[in-house]
N, C-alpha and C positions, 0 to 999 in steps of 0.2 A: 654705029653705036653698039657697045656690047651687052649682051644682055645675057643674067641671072636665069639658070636652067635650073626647075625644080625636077628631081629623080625619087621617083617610088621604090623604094628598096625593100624587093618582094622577105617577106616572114618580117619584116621590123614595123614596118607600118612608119615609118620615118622619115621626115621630109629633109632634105640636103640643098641648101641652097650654093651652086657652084658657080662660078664664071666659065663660060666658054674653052678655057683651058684645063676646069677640073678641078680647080683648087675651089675652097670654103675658104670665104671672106673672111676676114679676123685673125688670119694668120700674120697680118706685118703688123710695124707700130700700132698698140694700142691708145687710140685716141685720148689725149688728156681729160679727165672725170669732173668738174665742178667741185668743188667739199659740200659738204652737205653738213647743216647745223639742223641739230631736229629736240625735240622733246621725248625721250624715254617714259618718262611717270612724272607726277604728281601728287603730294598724301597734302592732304588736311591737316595741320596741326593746332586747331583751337583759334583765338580768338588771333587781332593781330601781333609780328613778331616783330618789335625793334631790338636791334642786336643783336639777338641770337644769330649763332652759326652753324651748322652741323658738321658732327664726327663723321669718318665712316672707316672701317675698319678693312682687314686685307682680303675679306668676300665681298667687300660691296656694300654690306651693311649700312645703313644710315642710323644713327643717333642726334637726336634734336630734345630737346626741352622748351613749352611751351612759353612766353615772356610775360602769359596775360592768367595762365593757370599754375595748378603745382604738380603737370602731368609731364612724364618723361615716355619719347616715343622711342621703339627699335622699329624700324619697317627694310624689307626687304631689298635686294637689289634690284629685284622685279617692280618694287614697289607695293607689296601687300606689308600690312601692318602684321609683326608678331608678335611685340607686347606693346601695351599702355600702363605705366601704373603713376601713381599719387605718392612718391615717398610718405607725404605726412608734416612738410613741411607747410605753413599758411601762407597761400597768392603764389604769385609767379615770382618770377626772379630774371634781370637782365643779365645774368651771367650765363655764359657759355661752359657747356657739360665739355669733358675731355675723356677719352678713354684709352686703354692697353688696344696694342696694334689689334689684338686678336677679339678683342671686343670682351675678351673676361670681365672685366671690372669696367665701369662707369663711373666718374667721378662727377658728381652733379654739387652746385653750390644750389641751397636752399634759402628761402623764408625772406618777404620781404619784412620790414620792420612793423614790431608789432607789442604789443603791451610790456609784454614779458621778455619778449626775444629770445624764447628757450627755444625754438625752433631752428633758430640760425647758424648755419654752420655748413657742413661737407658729409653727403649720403654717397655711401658706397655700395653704390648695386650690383647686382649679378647678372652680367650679361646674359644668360641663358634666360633668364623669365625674368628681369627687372625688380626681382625681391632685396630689400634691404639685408646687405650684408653686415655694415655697420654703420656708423657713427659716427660725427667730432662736431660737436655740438656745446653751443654759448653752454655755462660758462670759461669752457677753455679757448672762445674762438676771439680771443682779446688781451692784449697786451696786458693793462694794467687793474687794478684794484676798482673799483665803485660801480655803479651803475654803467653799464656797458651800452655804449650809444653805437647797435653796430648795423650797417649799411652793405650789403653786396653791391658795388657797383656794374653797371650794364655792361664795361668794357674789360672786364677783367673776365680769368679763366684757371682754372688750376693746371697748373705744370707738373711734371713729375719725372724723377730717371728712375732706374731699377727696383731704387731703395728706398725713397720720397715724396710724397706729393706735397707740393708747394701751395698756398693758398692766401688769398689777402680778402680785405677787405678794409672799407673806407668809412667807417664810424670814428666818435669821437674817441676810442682809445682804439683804432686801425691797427693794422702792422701785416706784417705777410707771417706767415708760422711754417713750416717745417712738420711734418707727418711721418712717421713710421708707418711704412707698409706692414711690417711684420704683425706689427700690435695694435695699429692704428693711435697709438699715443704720440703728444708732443712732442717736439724736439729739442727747438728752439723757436726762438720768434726774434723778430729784427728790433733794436731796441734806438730811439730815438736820442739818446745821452748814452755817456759811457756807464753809467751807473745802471743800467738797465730799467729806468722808471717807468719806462712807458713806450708806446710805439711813434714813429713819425710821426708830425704834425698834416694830419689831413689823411693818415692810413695811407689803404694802397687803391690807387683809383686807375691800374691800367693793368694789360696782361702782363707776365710773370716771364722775363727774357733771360735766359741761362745762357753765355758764350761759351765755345768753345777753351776760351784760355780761363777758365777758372771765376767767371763772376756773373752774377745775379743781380737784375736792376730792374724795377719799377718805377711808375713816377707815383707821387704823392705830390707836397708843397715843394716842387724840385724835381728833380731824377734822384736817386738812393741807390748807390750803387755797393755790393758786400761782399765777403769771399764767401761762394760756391762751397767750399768743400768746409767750410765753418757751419753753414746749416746743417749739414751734416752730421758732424760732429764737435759742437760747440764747444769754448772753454771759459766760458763765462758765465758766471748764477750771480740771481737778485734771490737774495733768500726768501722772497715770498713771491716773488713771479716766474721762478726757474731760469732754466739756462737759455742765455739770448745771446746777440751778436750783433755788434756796435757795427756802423755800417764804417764801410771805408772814406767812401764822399758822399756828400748832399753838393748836387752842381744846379743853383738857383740860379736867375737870370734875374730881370727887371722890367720882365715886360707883366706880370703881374696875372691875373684869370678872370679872363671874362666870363660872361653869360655862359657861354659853350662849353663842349665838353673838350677834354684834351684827347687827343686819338690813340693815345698808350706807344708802348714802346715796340720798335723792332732794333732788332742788332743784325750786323753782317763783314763780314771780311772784305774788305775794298782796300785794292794795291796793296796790300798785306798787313791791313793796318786797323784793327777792330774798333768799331763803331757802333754806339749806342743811337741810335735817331728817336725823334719824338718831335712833338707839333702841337700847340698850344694855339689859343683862341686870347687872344691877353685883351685887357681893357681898353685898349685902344681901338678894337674891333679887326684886330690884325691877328693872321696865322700868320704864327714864327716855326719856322722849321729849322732845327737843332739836330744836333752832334758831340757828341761825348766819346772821347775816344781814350780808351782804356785798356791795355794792351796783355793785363794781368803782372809785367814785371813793376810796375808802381802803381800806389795808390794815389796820384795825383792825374784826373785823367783830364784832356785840354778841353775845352768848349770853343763850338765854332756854331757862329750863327750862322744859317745855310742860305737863307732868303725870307724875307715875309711878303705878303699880300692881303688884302683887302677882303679875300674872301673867307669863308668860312670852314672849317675843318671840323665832322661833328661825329664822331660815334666808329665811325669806321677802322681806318689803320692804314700802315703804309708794308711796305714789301722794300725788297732790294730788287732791282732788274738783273737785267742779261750781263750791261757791263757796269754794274754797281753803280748804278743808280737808285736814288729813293725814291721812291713812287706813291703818292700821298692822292685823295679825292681834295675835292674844294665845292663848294654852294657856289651858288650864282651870285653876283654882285654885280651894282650897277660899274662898277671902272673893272672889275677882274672877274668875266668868266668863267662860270661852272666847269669842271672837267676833271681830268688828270692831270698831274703834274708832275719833272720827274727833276731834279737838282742831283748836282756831283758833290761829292764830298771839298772840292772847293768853291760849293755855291752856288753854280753855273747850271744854266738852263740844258737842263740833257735832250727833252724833249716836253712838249706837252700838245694834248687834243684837249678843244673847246668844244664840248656837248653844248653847252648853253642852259643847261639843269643843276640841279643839285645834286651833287653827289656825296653822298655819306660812304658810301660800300668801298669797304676794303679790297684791292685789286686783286690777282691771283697769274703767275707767270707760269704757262705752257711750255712744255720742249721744244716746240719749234720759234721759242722767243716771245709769242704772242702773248699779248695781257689782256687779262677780263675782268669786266667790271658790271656793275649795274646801275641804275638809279634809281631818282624818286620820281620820277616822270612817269617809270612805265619801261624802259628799255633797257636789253641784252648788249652790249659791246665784247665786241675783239676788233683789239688793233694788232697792227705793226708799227713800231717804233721806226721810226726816221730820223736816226741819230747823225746823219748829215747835215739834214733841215730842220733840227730842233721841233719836230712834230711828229704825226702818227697817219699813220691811213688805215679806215674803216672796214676792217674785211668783215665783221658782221655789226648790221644793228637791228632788232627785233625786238616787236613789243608781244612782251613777257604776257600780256593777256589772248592775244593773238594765236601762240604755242596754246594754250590752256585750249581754247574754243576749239580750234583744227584738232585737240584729240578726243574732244566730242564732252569735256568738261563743264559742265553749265556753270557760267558765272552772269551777274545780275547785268541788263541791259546796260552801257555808259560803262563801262565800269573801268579802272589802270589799274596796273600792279606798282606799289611802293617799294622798295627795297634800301634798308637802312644799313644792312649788315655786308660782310664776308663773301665771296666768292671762295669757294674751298675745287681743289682738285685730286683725284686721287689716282695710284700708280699705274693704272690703264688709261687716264686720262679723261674721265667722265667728269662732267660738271655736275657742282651743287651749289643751288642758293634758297635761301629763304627768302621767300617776299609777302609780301601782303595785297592782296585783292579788295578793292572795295570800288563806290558808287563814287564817281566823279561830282565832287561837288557834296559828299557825303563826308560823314564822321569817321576818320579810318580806327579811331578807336574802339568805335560802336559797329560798327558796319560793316568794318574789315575782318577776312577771313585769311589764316594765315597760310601757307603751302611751301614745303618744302618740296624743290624741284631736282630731278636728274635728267641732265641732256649731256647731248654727243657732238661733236664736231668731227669730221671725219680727218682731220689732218692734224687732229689735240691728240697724243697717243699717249700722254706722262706730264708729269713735273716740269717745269723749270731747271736747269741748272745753276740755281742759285743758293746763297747762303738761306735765305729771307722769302722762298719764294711765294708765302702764303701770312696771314695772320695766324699767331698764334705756332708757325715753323712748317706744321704738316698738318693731314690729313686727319690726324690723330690729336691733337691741341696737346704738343708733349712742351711746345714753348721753349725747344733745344734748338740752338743755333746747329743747322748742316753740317 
């Protein structure tokens, strides 16, 4: 048997470990590595987070808004906090903040409902120190005339290209509005009739999807889908509401709204052919999972119902995968399993993994294909998709309070992490998610503390390749289709 000669190599003080021939081991094939899934940081964000998702920008930066306060966080890539402030609006807000790649500006939807509703609207902060830079605020944050019943709903997020930021909201006179960056004034607003009277029936209850080919769709009572480059520059006035823009379709269905919430819209390019998707909870107790396909050279866009099920679909969102598929969470039910699930644009089961939990959290698609998610249980997922065998295999699963504990984090003895929201990834491929901590058997809305997390996977290095790969498009919540 051959055996490792250590050699004292006189003035280095060095030890050399050689083989019998002279050579240092580790010069042939380097043995295959494990990946390694770890925890980077952890911040605090106030009480507990449903919905929320964070920004981050192209250092790393994190941007989060609390869901239970009216406190907006910046924390570092290291994970130390650099500012906290309070716009000034009253309570939290289940809307998701969105910001410029460079983290300049911050676009935060404020205020939940409240006497007066003069708080309600869209704060633009200064990314440097979180100071209110301006404004848009009720009364201009409403379609029509009277008392303004207005509502930021939990699933929705402001969008924006160079020139715009997009913003909705789902009170009784709703609509999504149109922003000047320049000046921060109106532009237009989406008008529910041709006459511009007033906004959609039910406002705007989901995030703000810009395609590629020229069109703009939210859902409300419906999908509402309108021309892009009309909010922009509009050619339509109500002499006393301003200039609006009649949408192109309302694409309603029959299965009607249940209890739940609907999961909001993604778009993505599949076989070349633009898609609106979306996923509804209808009275029946069934998620319907939809397609509106709308290509920009007509306004008549098709409707294809994609599949329903028995489970639940609630807060989260869906993403486009690797080879265009939709990829949607589900709750647990007694006939259809909690999980992921992923349908082709002709309905057809792409692939799905059975957690056996609830899942609300919107997934998030890796470079090397993998998709991540979270739950309500307490656990971290990455799969690989097994689009032979219509399923997935488990390359990570980890409970989210476990990571906390091993980085010497003190949380209360019993205790799970919840996770309602978003899986976000950003260009070097770090993960983020917000979840919430609390006592097993405890009030998560009393009890629960909220945490925005950053981890690593050693084989996650970027994005997806996809149109869709995230809620909301990117990292940045710009809500532009790829």
């Amino acid at each position: 048997m051959k055996k490792n000669l250590f050699i004292l190599m006189a003035g280095a003080l060095a030890l050399c470990a050689c083989n019998p021939e002279g050579k240092e081991p580790g010069n042939g094939p380097t043995p295959p590595v494990d990946p390694v899934f770890a925890l980077e940081w952890a911040y605090p964000v106030g009480g507990y987070n449903a919905r929320i998702v964070p920004a981050i920008d192209d250092n790393g930066n994190v941007y989060i808004n609390s869901y239970s306060t009216n406190e907006v966080f910046k924390i570092s890539n290291t994970g130390q906090l650099l500012w906290k402030v309070a716009p000034g609006y009253a309570g939290g807000t289940g809307s998701s903040l969105s910001i410029e790649k460079d983290g300049s500006a911050v676009y935060a939807m404020g205020g939940a409902k409240g006497a007066q509703y003069v708080e309600t609207g869209l704060y633009i902060l200064n990314g440097a120190d979180g100071s209110v830079a301006n404004t848009f605020l009720n009364p201009k944050f409403f379609a029509n005339g009277g008392t303004p019943g207005i509502g930021v709903n939990g699933t929705t997020c402001p969008s924006y290209d160079d020139t715009h930021i997009y913003v909705g909201n789902g009170g009784t006179t709703g609509t999504v509005l149109s922003i000047k960056k320049a000046d921060f004034s109106r532009e237009a607003y989406v008008s529910g009739n041709a006459a511009g009277e007033g906004g959609p029936n039910g406002g705007c209850s989901s995030n703000i999807a810009i395609s590629k080919s020229g069109k703009l769709a939210f859902m409300s009572n419906g999908l509402y889908i309108v021309d892009y480059a009309a909010m922009q520059h509009p050619t339509l006035e109500n002499a006393t509401l301003g200039e609006y823009v009649h949408y192109d379709q309302q694409v309603r269905n029959n299965y009607g709204w249940g209890a739940g919430k609907e999961i909001g819209v993604t778009c993505g390019a599949i076989d070349g052919v633009e898609h609106f998707f979306y996923s509804i909870y209808g009275k029946d107790s069934k998620t319907y999972v939809c397609a509106i396909k709308a290509d920009g050279s007509t306004n008549t866009p098709t409707f294809e119902h994609l599949c329903d099920n028995a489970a639940k679909s609630d807060q989260g969102g869906g993403i486009i995968g690797a080879q265009g598929e939709y990829i949607f969470g589900l709750k647990n039910a007694t006939d259809a399993p909690g999980g992921l699930y992923a349908v082709t644009t002709a309905g057809e089961l792409a692939w799905r993994y059975e957690s056996g939990t609830h899942v609300s959290s919107a997934p998030a698609l890796d470079n090397q294909g993998n998709v991540h998610f979270a739950d309500e249980a307490g656990f971290y997922y990455i799969l690989k998709p097994d689009y032979e065998n219509k399923t997935a295999t488990e390359v990570v699963k980890v409970a989210i309070v476990d990571l906390l504990v091993e980085a010497g984090i003190e949380v209360a003895p019993e205790s799970t992490a919840k996770t309602w929201t978003a899986i976000m990834l950003d260009k070097s491929g770090k993960i983020y998610v917000a979840t919430t901590v609390y006592p097993v058997g405890g009030d998560v809305a009393v009890e629960g503390v909220g945490y925005v997390l950053c981890m690593s996977y050693t084989t996650c290095t970027g994005v997806g390749a996809s149109s869709w790969p995230m809620k909301y498009a990117d990292q940045y919540h710009s809500g532009i289709q790829k």
